[in-house]
C-alpha positions in Angstrom: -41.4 5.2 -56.7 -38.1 3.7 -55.2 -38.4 5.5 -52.2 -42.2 4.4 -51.9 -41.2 0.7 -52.3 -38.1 1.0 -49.9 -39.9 2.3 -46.9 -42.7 0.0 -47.2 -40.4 -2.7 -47.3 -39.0 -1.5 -43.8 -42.8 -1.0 -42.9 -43.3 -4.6 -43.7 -39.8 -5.6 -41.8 -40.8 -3.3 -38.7 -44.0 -5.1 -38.4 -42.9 -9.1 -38.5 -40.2 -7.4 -35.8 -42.5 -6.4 -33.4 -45.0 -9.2 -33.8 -42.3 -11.6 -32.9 -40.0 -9.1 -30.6 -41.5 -9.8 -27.5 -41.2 -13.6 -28.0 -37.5 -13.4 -28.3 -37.1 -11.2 -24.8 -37.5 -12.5 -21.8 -37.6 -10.1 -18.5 -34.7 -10.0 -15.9 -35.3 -12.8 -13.3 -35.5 -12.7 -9.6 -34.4 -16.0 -7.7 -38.1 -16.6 -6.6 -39.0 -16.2 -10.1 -37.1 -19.6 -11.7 -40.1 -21.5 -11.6 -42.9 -18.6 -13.0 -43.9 -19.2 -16.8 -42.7 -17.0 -19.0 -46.1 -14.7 -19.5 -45.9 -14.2 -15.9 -42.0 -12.9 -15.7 -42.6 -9.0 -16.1 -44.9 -9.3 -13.3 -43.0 -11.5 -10.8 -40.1 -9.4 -12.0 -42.3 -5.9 -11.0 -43.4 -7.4 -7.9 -39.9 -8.0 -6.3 -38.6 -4.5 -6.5 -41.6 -2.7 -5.3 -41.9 -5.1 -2.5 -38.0 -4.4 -1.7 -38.9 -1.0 -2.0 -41.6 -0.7 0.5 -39.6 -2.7 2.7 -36.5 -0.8 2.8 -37.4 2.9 2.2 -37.8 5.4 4.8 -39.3 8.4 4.1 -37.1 11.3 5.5 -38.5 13.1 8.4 -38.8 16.4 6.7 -40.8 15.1 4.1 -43.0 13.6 6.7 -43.3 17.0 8.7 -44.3 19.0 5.7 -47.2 16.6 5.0 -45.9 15.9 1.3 -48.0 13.9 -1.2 -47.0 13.2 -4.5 -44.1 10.9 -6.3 -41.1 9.8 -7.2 -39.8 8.7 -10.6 -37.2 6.4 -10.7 -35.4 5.8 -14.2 -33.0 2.7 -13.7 -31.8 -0.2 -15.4 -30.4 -4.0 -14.8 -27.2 -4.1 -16.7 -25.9 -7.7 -18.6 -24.7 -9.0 -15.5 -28.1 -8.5 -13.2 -26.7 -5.2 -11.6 -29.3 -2.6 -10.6 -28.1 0.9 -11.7 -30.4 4.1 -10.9 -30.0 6.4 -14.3 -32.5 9.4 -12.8 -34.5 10.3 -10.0 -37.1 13.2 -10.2 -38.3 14.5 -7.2 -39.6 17.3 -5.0 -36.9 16.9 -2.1 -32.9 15.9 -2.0 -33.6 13.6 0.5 -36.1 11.5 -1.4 -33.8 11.1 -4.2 -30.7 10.2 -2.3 -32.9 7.4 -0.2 -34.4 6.2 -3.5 -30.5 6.0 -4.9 -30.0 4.1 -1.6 -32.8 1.7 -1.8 -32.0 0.8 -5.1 -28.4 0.2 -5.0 -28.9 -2.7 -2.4 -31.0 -4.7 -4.8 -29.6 -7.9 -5.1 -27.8 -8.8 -8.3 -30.1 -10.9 -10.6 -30.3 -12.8 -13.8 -30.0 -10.3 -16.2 -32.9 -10.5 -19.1 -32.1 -12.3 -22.6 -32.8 -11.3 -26.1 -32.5 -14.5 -28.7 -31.4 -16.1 -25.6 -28.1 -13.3 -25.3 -27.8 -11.4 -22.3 -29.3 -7.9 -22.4 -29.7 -4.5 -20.5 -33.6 -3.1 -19.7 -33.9 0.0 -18.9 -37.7 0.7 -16.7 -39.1 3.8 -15.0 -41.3 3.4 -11.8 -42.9 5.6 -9.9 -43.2 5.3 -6.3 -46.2 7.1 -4.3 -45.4 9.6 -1.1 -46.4 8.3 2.2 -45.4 4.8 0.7 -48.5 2.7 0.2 -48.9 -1.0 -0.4 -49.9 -0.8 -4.5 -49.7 -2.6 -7.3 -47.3 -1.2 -9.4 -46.2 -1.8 -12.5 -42.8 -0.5 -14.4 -42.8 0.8 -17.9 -40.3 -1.0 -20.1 -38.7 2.2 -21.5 -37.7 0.5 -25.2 -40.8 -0.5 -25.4 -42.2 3.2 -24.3 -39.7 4.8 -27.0 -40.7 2.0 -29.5 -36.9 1.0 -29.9 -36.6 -1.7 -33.2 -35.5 -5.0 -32.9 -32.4 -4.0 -34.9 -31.6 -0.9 -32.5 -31.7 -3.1 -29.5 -29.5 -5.9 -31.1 -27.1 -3.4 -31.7 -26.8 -1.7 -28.1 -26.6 -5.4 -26.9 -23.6 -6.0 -28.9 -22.6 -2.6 -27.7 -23.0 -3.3 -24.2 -21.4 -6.6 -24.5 -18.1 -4.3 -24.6 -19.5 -1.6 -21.9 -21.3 -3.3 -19.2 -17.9 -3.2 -17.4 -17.5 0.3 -17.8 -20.5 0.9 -16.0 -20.3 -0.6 -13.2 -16.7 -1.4 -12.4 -15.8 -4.0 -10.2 -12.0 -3.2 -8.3 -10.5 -6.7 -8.7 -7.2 -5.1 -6.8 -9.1 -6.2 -3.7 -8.7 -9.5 -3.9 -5.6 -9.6 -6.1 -1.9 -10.6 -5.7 -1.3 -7.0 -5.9 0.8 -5.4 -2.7 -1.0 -3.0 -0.5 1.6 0.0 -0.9 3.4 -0.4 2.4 2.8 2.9 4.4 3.2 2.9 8.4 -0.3 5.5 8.3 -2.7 3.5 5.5 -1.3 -0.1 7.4 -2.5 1.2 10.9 -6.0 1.4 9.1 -6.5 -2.7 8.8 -3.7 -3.5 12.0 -6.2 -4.3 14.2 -8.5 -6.4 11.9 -5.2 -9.0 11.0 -4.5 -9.4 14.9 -7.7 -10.1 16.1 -7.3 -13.2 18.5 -8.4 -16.3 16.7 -7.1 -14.8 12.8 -4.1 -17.0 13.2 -2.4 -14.7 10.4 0.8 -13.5 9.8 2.0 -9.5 10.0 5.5 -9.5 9.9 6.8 -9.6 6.2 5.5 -6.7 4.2 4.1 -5.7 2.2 0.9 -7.6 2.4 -1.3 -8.4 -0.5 -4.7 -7.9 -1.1 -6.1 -11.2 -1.2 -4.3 -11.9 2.3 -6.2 -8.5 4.1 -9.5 -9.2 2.2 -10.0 -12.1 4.3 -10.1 -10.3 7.7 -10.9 -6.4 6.3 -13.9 -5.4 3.6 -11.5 -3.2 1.3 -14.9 -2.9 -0.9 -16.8 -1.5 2.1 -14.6 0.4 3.7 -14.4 2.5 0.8 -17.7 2.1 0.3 -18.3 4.2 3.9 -15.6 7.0 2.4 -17.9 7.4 -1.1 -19.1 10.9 -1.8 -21.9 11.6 -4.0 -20.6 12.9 -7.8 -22.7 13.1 -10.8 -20.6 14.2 -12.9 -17.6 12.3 -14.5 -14.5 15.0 -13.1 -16.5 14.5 -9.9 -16.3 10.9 -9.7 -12.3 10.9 -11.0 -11.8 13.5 -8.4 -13.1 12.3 -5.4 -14.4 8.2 -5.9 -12.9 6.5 -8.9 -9.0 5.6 -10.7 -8.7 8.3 -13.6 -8.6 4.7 -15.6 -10.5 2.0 -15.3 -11.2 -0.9 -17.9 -12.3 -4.8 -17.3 -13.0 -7.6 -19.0 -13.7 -11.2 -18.6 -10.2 -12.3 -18.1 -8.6 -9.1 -17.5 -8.8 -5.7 -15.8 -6.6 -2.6 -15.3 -6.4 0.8 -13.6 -4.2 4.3 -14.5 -3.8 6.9 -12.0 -1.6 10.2 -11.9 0.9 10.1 -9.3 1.3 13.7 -7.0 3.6 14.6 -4.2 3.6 18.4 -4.2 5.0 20.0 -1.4 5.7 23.4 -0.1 7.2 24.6 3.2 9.7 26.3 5.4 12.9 25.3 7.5 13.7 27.6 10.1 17.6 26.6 9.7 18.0 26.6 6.5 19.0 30.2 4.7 17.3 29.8 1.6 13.4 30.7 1.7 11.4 27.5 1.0 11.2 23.7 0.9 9.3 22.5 -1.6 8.8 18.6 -3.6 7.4 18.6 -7.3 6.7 15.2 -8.0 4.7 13.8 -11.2 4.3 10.6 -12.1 2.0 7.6 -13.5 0.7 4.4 -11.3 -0.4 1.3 -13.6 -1.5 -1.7 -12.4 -3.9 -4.5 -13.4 -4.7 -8.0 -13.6 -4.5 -11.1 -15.8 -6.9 -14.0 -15.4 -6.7 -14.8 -11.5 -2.8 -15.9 -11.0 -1.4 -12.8 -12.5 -0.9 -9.3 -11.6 1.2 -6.4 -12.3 2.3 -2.7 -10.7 4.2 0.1 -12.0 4.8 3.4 -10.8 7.4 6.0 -12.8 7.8 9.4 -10.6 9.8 12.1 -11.8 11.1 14.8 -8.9 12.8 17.5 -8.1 13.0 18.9 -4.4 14.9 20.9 -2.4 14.1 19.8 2.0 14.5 21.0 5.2 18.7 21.6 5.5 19.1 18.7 7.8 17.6 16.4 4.8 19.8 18.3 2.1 23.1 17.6 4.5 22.6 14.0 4.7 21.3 13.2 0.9 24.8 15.2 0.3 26.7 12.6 2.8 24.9 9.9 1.3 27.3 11.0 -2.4 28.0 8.1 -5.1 30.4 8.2 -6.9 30.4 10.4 -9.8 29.0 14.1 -10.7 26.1 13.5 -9.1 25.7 15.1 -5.7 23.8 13.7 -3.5 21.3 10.5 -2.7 17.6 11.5 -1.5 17.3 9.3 1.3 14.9 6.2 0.5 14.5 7.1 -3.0 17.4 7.1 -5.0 20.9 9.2 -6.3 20.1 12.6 -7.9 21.2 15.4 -10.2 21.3 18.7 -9.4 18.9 21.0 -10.4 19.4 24.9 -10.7 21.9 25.9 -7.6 20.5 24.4 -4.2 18.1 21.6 -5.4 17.9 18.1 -6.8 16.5 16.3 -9.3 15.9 12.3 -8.6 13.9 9.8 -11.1 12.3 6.5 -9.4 10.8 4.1 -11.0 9.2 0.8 -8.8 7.8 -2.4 -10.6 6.6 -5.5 -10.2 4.9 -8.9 -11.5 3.3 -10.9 -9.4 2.0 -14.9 -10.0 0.4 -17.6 -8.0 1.1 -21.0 -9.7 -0.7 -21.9 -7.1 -3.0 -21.6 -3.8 -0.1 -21.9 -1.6 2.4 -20.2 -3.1 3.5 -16.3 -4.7 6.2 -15.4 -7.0 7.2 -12.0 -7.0 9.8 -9.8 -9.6 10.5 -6.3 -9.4 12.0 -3.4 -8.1 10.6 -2.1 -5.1 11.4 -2.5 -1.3 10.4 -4.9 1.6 10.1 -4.9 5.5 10.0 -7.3 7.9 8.5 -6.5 11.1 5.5 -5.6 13.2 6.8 -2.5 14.4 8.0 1.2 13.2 11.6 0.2 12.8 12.9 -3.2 11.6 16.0 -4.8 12.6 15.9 -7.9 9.8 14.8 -5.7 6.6 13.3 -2.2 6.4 12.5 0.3 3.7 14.8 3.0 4.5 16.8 2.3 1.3 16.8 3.0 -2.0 14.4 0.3 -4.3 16.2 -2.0 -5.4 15.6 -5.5 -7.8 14.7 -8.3 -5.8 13.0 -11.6 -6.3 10.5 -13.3 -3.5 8.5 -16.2 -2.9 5.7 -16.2 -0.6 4.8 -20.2 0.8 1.6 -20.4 3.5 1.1 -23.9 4.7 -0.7 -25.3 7.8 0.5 -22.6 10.7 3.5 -21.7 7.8 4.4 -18.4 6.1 7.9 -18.5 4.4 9.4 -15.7 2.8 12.3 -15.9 0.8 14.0 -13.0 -0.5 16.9 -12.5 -3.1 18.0 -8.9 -3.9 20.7 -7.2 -6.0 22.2 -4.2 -4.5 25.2 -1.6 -5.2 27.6 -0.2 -3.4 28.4 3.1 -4.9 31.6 4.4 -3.3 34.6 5.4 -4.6 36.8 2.7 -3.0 34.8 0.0 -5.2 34.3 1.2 -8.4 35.8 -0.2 -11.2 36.1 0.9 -14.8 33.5 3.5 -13.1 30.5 0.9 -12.1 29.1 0.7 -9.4 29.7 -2.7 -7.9 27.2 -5.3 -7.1 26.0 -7.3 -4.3 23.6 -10.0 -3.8 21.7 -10.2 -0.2 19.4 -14.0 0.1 17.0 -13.7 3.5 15.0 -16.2 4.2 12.1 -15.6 7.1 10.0 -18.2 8.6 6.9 -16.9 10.7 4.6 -20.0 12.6 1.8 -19.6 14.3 2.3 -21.3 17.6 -1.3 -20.6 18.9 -4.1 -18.4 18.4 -2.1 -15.7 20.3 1.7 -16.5 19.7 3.8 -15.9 16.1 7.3 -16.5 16.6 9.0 -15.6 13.3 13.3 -17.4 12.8 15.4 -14.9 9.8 18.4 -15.5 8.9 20.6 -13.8 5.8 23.6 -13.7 3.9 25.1 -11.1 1.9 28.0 -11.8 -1.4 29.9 -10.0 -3.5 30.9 -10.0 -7.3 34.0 -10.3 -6.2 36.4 -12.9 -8.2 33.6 -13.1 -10.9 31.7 -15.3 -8.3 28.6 -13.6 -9.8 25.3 -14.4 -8.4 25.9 -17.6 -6.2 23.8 -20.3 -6.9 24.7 -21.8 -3.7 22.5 -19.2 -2.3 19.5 -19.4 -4.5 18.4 -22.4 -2.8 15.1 -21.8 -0.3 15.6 -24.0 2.3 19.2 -24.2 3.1 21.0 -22.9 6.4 23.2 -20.4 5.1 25.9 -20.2 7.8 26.9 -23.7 6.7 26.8 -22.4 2.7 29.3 -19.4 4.3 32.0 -22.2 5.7 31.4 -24.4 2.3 32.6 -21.3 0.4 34.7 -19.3 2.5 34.1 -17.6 5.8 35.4 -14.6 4.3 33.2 -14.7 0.7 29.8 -13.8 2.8 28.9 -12.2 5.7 25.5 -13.9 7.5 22.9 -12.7 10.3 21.0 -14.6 12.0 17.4 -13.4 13.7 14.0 -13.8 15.4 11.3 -12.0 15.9 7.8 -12.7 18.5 4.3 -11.0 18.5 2.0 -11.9 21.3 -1.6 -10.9 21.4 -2.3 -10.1 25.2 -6.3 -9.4 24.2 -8.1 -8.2 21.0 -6.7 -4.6 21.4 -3.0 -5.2 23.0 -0.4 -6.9 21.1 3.3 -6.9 21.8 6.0 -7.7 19.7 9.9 -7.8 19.4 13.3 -8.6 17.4 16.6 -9.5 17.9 19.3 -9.6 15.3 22.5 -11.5 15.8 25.8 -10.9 14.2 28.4 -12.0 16.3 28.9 -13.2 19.6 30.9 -14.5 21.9 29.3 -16.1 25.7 32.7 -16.5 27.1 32.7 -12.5 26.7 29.3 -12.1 28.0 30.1 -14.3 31.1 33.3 -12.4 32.1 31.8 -9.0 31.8 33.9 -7.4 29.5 31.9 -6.3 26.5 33.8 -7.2 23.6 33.0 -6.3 20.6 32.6 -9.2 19.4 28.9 -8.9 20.9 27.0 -7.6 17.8 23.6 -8.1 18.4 20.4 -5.6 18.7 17.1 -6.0 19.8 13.5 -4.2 19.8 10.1 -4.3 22.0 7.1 -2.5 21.3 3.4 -2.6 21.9 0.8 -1.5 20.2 -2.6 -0.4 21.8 -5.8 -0.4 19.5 -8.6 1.8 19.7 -6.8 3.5 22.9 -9.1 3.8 26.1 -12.2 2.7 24.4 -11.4 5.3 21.1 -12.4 3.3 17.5 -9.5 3.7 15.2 -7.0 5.3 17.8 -3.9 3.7 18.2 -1.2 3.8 20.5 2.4 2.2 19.7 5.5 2.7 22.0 8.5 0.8 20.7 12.2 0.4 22.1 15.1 -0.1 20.1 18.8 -1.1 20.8 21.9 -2.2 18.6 25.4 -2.2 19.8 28.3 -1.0 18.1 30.2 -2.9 14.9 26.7 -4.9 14.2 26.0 -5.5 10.5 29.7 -4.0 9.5 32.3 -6.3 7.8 36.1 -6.4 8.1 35.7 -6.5 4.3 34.9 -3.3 2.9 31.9 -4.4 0.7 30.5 -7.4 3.2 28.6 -4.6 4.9 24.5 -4.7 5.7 23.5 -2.0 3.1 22.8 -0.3 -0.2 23.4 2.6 -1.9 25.2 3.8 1.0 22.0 3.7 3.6 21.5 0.3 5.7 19.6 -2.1 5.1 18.0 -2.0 8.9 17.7 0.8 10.8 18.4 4.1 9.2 20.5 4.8 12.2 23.0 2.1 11.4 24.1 0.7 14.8 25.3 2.0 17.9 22.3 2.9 19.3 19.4 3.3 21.4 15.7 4.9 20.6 12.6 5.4 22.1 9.8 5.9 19.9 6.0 6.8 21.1 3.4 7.0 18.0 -0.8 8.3 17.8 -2.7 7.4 14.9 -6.4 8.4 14.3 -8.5 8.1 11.5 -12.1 9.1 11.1 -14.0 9.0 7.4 -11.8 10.3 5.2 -9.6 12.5 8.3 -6.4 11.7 9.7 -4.2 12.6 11.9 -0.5 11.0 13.3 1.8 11.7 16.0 5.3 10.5 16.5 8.3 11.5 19.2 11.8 9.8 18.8 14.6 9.9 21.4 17.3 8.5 20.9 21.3 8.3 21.8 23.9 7.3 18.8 27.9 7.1 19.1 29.5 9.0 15.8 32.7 8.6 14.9 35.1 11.5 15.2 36.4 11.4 11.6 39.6 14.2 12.2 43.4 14.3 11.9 43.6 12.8 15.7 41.2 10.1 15.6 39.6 8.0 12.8 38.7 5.0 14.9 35.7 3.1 14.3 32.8 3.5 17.5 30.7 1.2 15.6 28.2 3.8 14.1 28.9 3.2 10.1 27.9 0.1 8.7 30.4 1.3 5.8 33.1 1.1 8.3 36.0 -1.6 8.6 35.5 -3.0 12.1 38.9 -3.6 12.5 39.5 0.1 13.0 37.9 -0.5 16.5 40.0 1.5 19.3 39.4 -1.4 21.7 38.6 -4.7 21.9 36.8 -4.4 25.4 34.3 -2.1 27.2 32.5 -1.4 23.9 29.0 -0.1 24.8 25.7 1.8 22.8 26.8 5.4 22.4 30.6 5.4 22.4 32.4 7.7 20.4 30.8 11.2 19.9 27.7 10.9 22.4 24.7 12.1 20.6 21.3 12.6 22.1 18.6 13.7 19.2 15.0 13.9 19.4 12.0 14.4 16.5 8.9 14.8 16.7 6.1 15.3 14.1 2.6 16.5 13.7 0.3 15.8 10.8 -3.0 15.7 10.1 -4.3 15.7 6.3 -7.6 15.1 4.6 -8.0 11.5 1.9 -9.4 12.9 -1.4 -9.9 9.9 -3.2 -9.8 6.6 -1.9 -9.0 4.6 -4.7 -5.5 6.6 -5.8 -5.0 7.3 -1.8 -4.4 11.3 -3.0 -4.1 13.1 0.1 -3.7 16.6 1.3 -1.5 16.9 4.8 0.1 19.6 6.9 2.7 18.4 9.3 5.2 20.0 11.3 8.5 18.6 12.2 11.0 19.4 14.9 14.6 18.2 15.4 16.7 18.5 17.9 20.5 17.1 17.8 22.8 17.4 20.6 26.5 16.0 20.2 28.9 16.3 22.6 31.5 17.1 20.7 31.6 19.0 17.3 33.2 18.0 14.3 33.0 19.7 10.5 30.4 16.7 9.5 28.7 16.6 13.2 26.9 19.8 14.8 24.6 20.8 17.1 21.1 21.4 15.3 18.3 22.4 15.8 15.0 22.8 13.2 11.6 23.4 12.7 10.3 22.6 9.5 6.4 23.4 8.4 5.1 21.7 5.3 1.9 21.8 3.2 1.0 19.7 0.1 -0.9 17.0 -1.9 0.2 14.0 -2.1 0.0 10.0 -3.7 0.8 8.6 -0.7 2.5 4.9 -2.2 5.9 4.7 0.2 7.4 5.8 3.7 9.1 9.1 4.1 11.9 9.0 6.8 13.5 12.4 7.8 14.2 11.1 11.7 18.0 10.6 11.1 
């Protein structure tokens, strides 16, 4: 008898729910539908989308030439926030299905429908006649079709309150103050959209953040293009999608696996393989719209091409540890002949407001529109640093403070490493439509005397040559630079650089080339889509730095960290000639690059230990002479590398990619020495790989 009286009590309450259930509902709402009466919603509502329908799909030519008749059935939904989302398609032919799916996902974004005046899903089927005819059609409410109670549906509203992100997951990276992870190959890619004649933007100091690219380059469409079809959730991860991705109102984040797996062969070398086995995690998300935040934790072991192995080795810290990987950081060894090298990179990122960007982490910057930079590269280790971004009127200024080590034995104390502090400040203006001209100038300290960080220094607007005389010529050393981009048409620009560390015109004028004259410079030009090609470029750059330049005659005042310079990985004394292909098409790639260059080395033996200017590390009063210094004194050595690659973009959104390249070096020096031999290498590699940083193996 309970049982009787309970389930005609629900009876009852199922009843009065669905007498007043469709009075508390009200349809999702088309923009031309604001002003229809509520009876007349579901109508104005079905008119729309069949309307869009018959005026956007095109019935695929094989359907027409086998004289089909019949329908498709289209299950979709329009989620809380008044997005479209097909849920199944049933019909005869692939092609009909994948235009339906197409037709459907450019439905504009409505106002989503209301129950008790809260926003709700509906989920409809509707079929759609083949040939497409002008009908009256009307879509079946599928809750209604199932007979789903009032209670049922409050409860998946509540539920979808929590979910509607999930399904339909907006990347709010794009138009973040996240960096765009500073790669020469992924840059290329947008290059030609930031130096369009009339942007008025500014390239030089990287990397760039999303909401600067967004403005000139659709990140959302371009990826868009690169989508592959995936029903089924490892398909989606695999080839679309972060592993991770959750959003909110106010908040949203992505997690991703991080790969650089690598296997390959050095014909120098006498063991039998390269190889890199890199693992790793990439997190990074958002709060509210000022706030961001990346980090990236990799943990390698490697063993490269012997060239690579001999100058990680050179590279030594102090300590047991035996070598640093070039770019990345010191490492361990690992079994006999390889190394083991940990990297973590980090960063928060805030805009107090529209004009200006805080940045704190530890990572690596560049300044520069070309391959190389002569002002601040990547070739180093990461490192912390903090920077401010300012954009005013025709104004970007960059200001960048970063701690750095040196790592020899000559400065350690109570075995720590010792610290230096480097302050840069860069000022880029927009002259015209066509001209940037960029003014850099820097200054690098020690923790010598417990000076500590200076304070003097943390200043943004202050000249700091005279800072350097207000505290001692001898407690900083300072550089001076400029750099100049000139955009000859929409698919030519040129640029340069010139760095000043010395120098002395009475020296100039009278011929003599003291060295005393340390200064380098660089021209390139880059040619976009090359004779008439879409996403070819072209980029031939020059680069030249004479002896002694950003050396010290203190032994810690030097232009560098963790024993690799700050600048050019070639250090100084110098001249290159760089020519580099890119090509992109969907999710293909391919790259080209040939280096030649000439470098002076010093000698380093019982006879002579002079200084030719090569070493940053190096005293420059250990100079032989005073006069004639000139690019490539010391042991003349002409190298050249070249490399081939050409890989395949597997998901857009981690940039996972699998490459091939092939790399050849050549290394000439006149004389031999037991650090300094003639070389020559080829060295094939295959892999997978979470393409985040630079890789530079043309020392």
């Amino acid at each position: 008898m309970k049982r009787f009286i309970v389930l005609l009590l629900l009876l009852v309450q199922y009843n009065s729910y669905s007498q007043d259930i469709f009075l508390a509902e009200k349809p999702p709402v088309f923009s031309n539908c604001d002003d229809v009466v509520i009876d007349s919603l579901q109508n104005c509502f079905d008119r729309n989308v069949f309307e869009h329908i018959y005026k956007n799909f095109k019935v695929p030519q094989k359907v027409y030439d086998e004289k089909y008749k019949g329908e498709v059935i289209v299950l979709f939904e329009v989620d809380t926030v008044g997005q479209f989302r097909v849920i199944y398609i049933d019909a005869i032919y692939k092609e009909l299905k994948e235009e339906a799916k197409r037709v459907f996902s450019i439905l504009p974004k409505i106002k989503p429908a209301t129950y008790n005046s809260r926003k709700t899903y509906k989920q409809y089927s509707l079929p759609i006649k083949i040939p497409l005819i002008n009908q009256a059609v009307k879509t079946k409410d599928l809750a209604k079709e199932n007979k789903i109670s009032k209670l049922e549906q409050e409860s998946k509203t509540e539920f979808d309150k929590v979910n509607a992100n999930l399904k339909a997951f907006e990347n709010k990276a794009y138009n973040s103050q996240l960096n765009i992870p500073f790669t020469h190959s992924d840059y290329s890619r947008f290059d030609r959209s930031m130096n369009l004649i009339g942007t008025n933007n500014h390239t030089a100091s990287k990397p760039f953040m999303y909401e600067e690219v967004s403005k000139y380059y659709d990140f959302k469409a371009e990826k868009e293009k690169l989508k592959k079809e995936a029903d089924t959730w490892v398909g989606k991860k695999l080839w679309n999608e972060h592993l991770v991705q959750l959003q909110g109102k106010d908040y949203w984040f992505t997690v991703d696996p991080i790969f650089d797996l690598q296997v390959g062969k050095d014909t120098d070398a006498d063991f039998s393989s390269t190889y890199n086995n890199t693992r790793g995690i990439l997190v990074q998300g958002g709060l509210g719209k000022k706030f961001n935040f990346y980090t990236s934790v990799f943990e390698s072991q490697g063993r490269f091409a012997q060239y690579v192995n001999q100058y990680a080795e050179s590279l030594k810290a102090f300590g047991p540890d035996p070598a640093i990987i070039p770019g990345r950081g010191i490492a361990k060894r690992f079994k006999t002949d390889s190394y083991d090298y940990p990297v973590a990179e980090a960063y928060l990122s805030y805009s107090p407001a529209k004009f200006i960007n805080v940045q704190f982490g530890h990572g690596k910057n560049f300044i520069g529109d070309g391959y190389r930079s002569l002002l601040l590269s990547d070739v180093t280790s990461p490192h912390p640093f903090l920077k401010l971004n300012t954009k005013f009127w025709k104004i970007k200024y960059t200001n960048t403070w970063m701690w750095l080590k040196d790592v020899r034995p000559e400065v350690i104390a109570d075995k720590a490493f010792l610290t230096k502090y480097i302050a840069n400040h860069y000022l880029s203006w927009n002259v015209s439509k066509r001209l940037n001209i960029g003014l850099f100038e820097s200054v690098l300290w020690t923790n010598s005397n417990d000076r500590g960080f200076d304070i003097n220094y943390l200043n943004p607007i202050i000249f700091f040559r005279a800072i350097e005389f207000e505290t001692g010529q001898g407690a900083g050393n300072a550089l001076l630079g400029a750099s100049a981009k000139y955009k000859w048409n929409d698919n030519i620009n040129v640029y340069g650089q010139f760095i000043l560390d010395e120098f002395s015109l009475s020296d100039v004028k009278g011929g003599e080339k003291s060295w005393k004259n340390k200064f380098g410079f660089q021209l390139g030009l880059k040619y976009f889509n090359a004779f008439k090609i879409d996403n070819l470029l072209l980029q031939f750059e020059y680069n030249r730095v004479r002896p002694y330049t950003y050396s010290h005659n203190t032994i810690v005042l030097n232009y560098a960290h963790n024993n690799q310079s700050m600048a050019h990985l070639w250090g100084a004394n110098f001249s290159e000639a760089i020519l580099i292909g890119r090509y992109h098409y969907k999710r293909w790639f391919a790259n080209a690059k040939l280096i030649y260059g000439v470098r002076g080395l010093d000698f380093n033996n019982g006879t002579d230990n002079f200084s030719y200017g090569g070493d940053v590390y190096r005293d420059y009063n250990d100079r032989p002479f005073d006069t004639g210094v000139k690019v490539g004194q010391g042991i003349k050595t002409k190298t050249f590398n070249g490399n081939l690659q050409a890989g395949y973009l597997i998901n857009p959104a981690s940039n996972l990619k699998i490459f091939t390249d092939i790399s050849f070096r050549n290394f000439n020096p006149e004389a031999e020495t037991t650090a300094t031999f003639k070389n020559n290498t080829v060295w094939f590699n295959f892999g997978i790989r979470t393409d985040l940083f630079n890789w530079y193996f043309d020392f």
